[in-house]
ZAMIPA-34454 format. One line per field, with one value per residue (C-alpha): residue number from 1; x, y, z. Coordinates in nm, 2 decimals, always signed. Layout:
// ZAMIPA-34454
baza <- c(NUM  ...) $
u <- c(X  ...) $
v <- c(Y  ...) $
w <- c(Z  ...) $
***
This chain:
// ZAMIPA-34454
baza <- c(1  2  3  4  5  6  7  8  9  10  11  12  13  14  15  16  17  18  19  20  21  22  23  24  25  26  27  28  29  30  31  32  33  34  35  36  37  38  39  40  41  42  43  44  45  46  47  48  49  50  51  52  53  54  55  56  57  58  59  60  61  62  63  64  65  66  67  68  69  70  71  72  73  74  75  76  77  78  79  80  81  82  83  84  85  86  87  88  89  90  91  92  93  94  95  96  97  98  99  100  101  102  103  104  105  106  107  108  109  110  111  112  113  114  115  116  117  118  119  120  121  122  123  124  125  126  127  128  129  130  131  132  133  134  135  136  137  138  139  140  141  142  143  144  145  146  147  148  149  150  151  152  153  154  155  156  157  158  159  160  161  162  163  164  165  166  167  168  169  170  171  172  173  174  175  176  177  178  179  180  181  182  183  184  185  186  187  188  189  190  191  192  193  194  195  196  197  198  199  200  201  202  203  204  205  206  207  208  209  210  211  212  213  214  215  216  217  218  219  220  221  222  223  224  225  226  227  228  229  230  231  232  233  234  235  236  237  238  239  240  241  242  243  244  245  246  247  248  249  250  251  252  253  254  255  256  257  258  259  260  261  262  263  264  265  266  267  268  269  270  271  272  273  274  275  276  277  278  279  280  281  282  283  284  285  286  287  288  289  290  291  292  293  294  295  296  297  298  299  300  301  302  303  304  305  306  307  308  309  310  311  312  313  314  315  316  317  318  319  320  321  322  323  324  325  326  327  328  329  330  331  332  333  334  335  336  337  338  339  340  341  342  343  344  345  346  347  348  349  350  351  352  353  354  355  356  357  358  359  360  361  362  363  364  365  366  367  368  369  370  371  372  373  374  375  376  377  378  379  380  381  382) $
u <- c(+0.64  +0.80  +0.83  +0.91  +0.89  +0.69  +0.41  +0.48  +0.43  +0.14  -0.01  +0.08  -0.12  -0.37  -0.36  -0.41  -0.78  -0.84  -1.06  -0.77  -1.02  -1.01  -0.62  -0.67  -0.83  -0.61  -0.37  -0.03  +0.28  +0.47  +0.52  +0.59  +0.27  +0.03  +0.23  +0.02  +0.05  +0.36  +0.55  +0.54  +0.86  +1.00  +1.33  +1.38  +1.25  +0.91  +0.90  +1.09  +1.28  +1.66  +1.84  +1.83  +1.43  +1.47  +1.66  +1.43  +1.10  +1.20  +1.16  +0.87  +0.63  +0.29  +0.06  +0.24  +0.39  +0.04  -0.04  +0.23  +0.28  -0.13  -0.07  +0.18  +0.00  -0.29  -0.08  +0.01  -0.28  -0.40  -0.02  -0.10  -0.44  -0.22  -0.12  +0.14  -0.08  -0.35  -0.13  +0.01  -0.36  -0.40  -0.11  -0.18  -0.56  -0.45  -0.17  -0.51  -0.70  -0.45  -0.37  -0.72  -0.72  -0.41  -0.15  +0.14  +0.31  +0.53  +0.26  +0.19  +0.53  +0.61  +0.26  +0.38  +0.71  +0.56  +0.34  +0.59  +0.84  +0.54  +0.51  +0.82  +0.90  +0.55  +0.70  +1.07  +0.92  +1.22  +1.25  +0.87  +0.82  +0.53  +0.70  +0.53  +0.76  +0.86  +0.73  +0.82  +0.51  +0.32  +0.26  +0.18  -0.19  -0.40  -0.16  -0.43  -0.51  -0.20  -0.17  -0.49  -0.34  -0.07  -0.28  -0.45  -0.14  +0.05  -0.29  -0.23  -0.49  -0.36  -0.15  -0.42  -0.71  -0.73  -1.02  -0.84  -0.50  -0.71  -0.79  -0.54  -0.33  -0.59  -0.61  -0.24  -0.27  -0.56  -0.35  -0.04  -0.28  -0.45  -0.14  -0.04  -0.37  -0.24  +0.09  -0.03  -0.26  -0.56  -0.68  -1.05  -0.99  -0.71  -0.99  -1.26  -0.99  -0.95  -1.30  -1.33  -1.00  -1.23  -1.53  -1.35  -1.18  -1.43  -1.45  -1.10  -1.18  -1.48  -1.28  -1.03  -1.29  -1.50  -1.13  -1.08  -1.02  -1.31  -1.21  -0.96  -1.14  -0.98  -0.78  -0.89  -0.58  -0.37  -0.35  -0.63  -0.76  -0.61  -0.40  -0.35  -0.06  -0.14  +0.19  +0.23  +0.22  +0.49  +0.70  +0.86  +0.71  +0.83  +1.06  +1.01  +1.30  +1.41  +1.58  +1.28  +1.08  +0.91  +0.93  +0.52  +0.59  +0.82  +0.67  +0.35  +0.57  +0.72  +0.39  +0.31  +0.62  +0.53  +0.18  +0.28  +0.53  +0.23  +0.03  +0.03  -0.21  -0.08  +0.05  +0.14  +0.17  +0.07  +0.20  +0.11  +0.17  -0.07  +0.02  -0.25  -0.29  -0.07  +0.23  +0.36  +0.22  +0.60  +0.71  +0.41  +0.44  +0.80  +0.77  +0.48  +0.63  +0.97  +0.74  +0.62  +0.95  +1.11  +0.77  +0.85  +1.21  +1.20  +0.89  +1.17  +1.44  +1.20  +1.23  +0.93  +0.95  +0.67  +0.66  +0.56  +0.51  +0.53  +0.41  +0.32  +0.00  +0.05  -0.25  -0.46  -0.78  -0.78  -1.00  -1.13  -1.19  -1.10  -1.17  -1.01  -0.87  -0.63  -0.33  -0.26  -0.62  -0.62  -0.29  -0.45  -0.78  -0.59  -0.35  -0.61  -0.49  -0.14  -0.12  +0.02  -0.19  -0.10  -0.32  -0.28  -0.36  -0.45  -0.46  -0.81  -0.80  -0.69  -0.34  -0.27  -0.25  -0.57  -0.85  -1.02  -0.91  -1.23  -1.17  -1.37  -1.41  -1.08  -1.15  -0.88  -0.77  -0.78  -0.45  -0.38  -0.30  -0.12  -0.05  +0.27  +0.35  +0.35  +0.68  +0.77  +0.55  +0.65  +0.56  +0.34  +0.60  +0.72) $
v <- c(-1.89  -2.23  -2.42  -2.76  -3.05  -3.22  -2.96  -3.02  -3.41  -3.35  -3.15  -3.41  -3.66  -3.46  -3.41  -3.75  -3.67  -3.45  -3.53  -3.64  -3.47  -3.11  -3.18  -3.26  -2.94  -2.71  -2.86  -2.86  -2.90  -2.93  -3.37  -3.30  -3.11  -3.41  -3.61  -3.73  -3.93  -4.03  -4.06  -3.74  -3.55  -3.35  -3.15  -2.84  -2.88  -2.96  -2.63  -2.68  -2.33  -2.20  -2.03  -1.74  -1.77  -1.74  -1.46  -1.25  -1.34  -1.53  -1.23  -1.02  -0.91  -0.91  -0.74  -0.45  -0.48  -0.47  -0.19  +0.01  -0.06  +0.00  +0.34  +0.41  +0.31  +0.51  +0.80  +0.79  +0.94  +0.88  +0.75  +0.45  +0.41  +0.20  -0.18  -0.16  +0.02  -0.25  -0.54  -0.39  -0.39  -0.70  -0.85  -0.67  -0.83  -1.19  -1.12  -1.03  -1.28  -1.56  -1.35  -1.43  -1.78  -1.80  -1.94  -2.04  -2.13  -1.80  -1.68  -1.33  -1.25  -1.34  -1.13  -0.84  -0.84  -0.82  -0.53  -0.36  -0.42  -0.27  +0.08  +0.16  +0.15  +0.37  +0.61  +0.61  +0.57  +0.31  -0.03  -0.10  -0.45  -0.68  -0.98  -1.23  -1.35  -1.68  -1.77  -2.10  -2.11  -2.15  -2.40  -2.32  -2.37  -2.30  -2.26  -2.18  -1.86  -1.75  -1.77  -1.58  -1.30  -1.28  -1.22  -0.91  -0.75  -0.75  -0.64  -0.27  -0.12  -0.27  +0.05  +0.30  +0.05  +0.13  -0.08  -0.34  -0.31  -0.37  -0.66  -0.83  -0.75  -0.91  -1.19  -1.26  -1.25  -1.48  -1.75  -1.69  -1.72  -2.06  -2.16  -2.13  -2.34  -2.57  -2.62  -2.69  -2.97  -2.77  -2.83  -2.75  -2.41  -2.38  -2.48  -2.23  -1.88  -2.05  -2.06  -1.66  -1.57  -1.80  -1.62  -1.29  -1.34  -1.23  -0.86  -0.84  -0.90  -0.65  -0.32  -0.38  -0.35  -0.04  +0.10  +0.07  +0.43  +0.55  +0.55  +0.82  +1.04  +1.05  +1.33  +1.52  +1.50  +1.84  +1.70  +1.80  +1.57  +1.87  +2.17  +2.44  +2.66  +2.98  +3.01  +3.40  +3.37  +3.03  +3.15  +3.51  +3.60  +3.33  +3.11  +2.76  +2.69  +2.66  +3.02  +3.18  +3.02  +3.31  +3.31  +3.29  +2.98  +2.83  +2.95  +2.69  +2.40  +2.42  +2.41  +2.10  +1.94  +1.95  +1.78  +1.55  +1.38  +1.40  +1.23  +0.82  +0.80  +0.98  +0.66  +0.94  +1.27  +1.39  +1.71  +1.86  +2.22  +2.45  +2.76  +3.00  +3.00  +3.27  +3.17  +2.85  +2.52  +2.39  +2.66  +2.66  +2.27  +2.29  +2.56  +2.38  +2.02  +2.26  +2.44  +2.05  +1.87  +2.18  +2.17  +1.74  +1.83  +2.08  +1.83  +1.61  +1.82  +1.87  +1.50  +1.39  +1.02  +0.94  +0.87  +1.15  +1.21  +1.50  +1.64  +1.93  +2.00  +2.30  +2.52  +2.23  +2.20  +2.62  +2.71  +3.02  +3.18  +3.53  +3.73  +4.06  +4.27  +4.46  +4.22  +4.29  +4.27  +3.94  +3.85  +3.94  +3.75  +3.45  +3.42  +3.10  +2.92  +2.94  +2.68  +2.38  +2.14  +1.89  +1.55  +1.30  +0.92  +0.80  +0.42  +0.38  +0.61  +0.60  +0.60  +0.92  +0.86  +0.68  +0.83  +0.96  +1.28  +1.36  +1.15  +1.02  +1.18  +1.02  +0.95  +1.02  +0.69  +0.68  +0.66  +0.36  +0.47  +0.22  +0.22  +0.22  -0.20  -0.26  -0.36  -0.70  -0.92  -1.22  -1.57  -1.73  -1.77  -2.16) $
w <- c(+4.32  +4.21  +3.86  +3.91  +3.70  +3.92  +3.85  +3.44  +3.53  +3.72  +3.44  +3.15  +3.39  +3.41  +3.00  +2.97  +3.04  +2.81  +2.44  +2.17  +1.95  +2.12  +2.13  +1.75  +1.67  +1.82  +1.56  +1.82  +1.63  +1.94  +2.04  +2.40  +2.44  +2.28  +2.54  +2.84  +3.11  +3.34  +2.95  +2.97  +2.89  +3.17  +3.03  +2.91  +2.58  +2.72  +2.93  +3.21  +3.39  +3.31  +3.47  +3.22  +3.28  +3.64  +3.61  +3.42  +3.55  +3.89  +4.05  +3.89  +4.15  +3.94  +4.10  +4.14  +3.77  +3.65  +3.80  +3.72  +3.34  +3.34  +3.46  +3.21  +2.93  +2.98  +3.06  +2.67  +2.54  +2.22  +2.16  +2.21  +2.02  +1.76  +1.72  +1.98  +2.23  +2.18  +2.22  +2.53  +2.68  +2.52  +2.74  +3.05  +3.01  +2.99  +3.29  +3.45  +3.34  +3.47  +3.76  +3.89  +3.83  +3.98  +3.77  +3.87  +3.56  +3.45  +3.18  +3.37  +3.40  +3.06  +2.95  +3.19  +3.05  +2.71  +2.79  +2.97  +2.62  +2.43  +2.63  +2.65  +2.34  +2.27  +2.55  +2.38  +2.01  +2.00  +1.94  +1.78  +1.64  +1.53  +1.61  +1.82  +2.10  +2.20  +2.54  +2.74  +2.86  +2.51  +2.27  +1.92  +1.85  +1.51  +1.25  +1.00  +1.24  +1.26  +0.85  +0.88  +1.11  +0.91  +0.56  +0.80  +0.89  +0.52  +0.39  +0.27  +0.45  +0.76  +0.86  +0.81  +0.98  +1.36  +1.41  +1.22  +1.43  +1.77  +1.68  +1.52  +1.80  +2.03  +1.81  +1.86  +2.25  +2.27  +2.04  +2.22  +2.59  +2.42  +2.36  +2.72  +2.81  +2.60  +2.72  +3.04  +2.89  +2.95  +2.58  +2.65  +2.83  +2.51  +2.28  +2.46  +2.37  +2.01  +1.94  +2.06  +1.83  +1.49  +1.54  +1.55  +1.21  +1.02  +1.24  +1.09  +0.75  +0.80  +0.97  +0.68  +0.42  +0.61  +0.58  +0.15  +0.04  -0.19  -0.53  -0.66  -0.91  -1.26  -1.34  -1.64  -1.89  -1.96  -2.33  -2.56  -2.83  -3.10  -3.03  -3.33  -3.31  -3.52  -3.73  -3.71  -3.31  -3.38  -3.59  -3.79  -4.11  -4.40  -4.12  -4.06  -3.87  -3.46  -3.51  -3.66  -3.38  -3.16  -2.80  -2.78  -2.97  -2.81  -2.45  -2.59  -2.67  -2.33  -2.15  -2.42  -2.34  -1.90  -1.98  -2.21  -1.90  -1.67  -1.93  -1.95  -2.20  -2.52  -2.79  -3.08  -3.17  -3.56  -3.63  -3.97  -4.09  -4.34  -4.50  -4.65  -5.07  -5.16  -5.31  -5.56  -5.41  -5.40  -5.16  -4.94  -4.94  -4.87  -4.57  -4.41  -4.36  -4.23  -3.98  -3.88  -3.84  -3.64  -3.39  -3.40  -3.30  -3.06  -2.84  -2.87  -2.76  -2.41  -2.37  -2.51  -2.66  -2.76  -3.16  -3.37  -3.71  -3.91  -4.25  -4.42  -4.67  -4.76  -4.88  -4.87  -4.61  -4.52  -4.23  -4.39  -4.76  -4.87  -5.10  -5.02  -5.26  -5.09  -5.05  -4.67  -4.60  -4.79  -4.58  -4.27  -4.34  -4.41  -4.10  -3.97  -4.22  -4.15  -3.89  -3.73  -3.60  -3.38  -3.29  -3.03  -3.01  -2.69  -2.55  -2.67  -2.97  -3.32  -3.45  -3.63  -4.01  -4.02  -4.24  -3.98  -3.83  -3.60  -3.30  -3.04  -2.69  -2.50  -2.14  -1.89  -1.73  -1.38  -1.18  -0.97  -0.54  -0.32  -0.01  +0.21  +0.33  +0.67  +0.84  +0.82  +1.01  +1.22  +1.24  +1.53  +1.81  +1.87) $
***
């Protein structure tokens, strides 16, 4: 096979046939490439072999390379159902493709190569990339494409979207192939591929979307809208403080303190502390509010930061009347009324200390998922 200028020449003459406004619409930011005619450049900046070309794909023999990197990546299996296993198929298609309309130009061997790149590295599971390649044989072609491609593979969904992988990676091929067409000034067989790529862009858009997770269900919050600690399971008879705390108390706060970190939704805590009628209202008051601050500190002591106040009442608002006679009877009836209650705000509920102690229902708010990026995606090659 030979690449001489005199072909490039030939093909720029050629060019100079071709609709300027086909050339226009495949937007070709390359100059030498809209150059037709003998004015034509011929260098190596417009496509001509190197040396270094040569020696990788000089001596390529393409049908049997086909065949071979064919057989390979089918022998993978459902390891290469995948972005890099469709792009390898992709490539070994358009080596086809131009293998039957015999081009002489270097695009098979640079498609082979490409392929052959791709299924190693799905053999290996080394060496994956998403990058485009640079070929000498292609021009860039639709920009606007490629800008679409590339809004398809950042897209979250991308990585978890088989359909959607397919093809984008065919996508890629077929610009890269027009691209080829283009270079060698055949802007209406460029233009042809182009117009398949543009009305596959919305199959893209549509495999992404069939791929959106359904939406998480919300998570039923571990904090009630009011928790009442009885205080003869809190704390020993007539103690108020951390020491006189018992361990059935304490084993409650700790359980409060886990769900409170798992919560995102509790804005503040009111914790207020009741004692039963017996006794002088200034004791009662004063052990109350020291059951409330001690249950503020030790939520605090866990870790907990969200604000909370605390205050104690005293004998005021009991749960139940007694009327017992005998005094450890009347003790015993009374024991709902020495409590601490505790109250939480939520986002969309009242701050405690308003009026209103019944809140509304609070309903749990639902957690946000994302989804891993896909690695970083290249450019369309130039």
């Amino acid at each position: 096979m030979k690449y001489s200028l005199i072909g490039i020449a030939l093909a720029a003459v050629l060019g100079g046939c071709a609709s300027s406004p086909t050339r226009e619409r495949l937007q070709i930011q390359d100059p030498t490439v809209l150059q037709t005619g003998f004015k034509a450049t011929q260098s190596q900046a417009a496509g001509a072999v190197t040396p270094q070309w040569i020696a990788t794909y000089g001596g390529i023999r393409n049908g049997a390379m086909l065949a071979s990197v064919q057989t390979r990546l089918n022998a993978l299996g459902d390891r290469k159902n995948n972005y890099f296993g469709d792009k390898a198929q992709c490539w070994l298609n358009a080596a086809r493709d131009e293998r039957a309309s015999h081009d002489g130009w270097g695009f098979i061997e640079e498609a082979l190569v490409q392929a052959n790149t791709l299924t190693t590295a799905l053999e290996t599971s080394q060496g994956l990339s998403a990058d485009n390649p640079e070929l000498r044989t292609a021009a860039i072609v639709r920009p606007d494409l490629w800008q679409q491609i590339l809004a398809a593979k950042t897209s979250p969904l991308f990585p978890q979207c088989q359909e959607a992988q397919r093809l984008t990676a065919c996508s890629e091929v077929e610009l890269i192939h027009a691209g080829h067409e283009a270079w060698t000034r055949d802007f209406s067989e460029s233009q042809r591929l182009v117009d398949g790529v543009e009305k596959g862009m919305p199959a893209i858009g549509a495999a992404l979307e069939a791929c959106t997770p359904p939406p998480v269900a919300p998570v039923a919050s571990p904090i009630p809208q009011k928790m009442t600690l009885q205080a003869d399971a809190t704390f020993r008879f007539d103690r108020g403080d951390l020491a006189g705390m018992l361990p059935t108390g304490k084993d409650k706060l700790d359980q409060l303190v886990r769900d409170l970190k798992q919560a995102d939704d509790v804005t503040a805590i009111r914790v207020e502390g009741y004692t039963d009628r017996l006794g002088s209202d200034g004791y009662n008051r004063q052990l109350s509010a020291k059951r409330a601050e001690t249950v503020k500190r030790y939520l605090q002591g866990g870790g907990v930061k969200t604000p909370i106040a605390a205050r104690g009442h005293g004998k005021e608002d009991p749960v139940v009347q007694c009327n017992d006679r005998d005094r450890q009877a009347l003790i015993d009836c009374l024991a709902p009324n020495r409590r601490v209650e505790l109250e939480f705000a939520r986002s969309a509920s009242p701050t405690p200390g308003q009026p209103t102690k019944t809140q509304g229902p609070v309903q749990p708010s639902a957690q946000s998922q994302t989804q891993p990026q896909p690695q970083a995606q290249s450019q369309p090659p130039h």
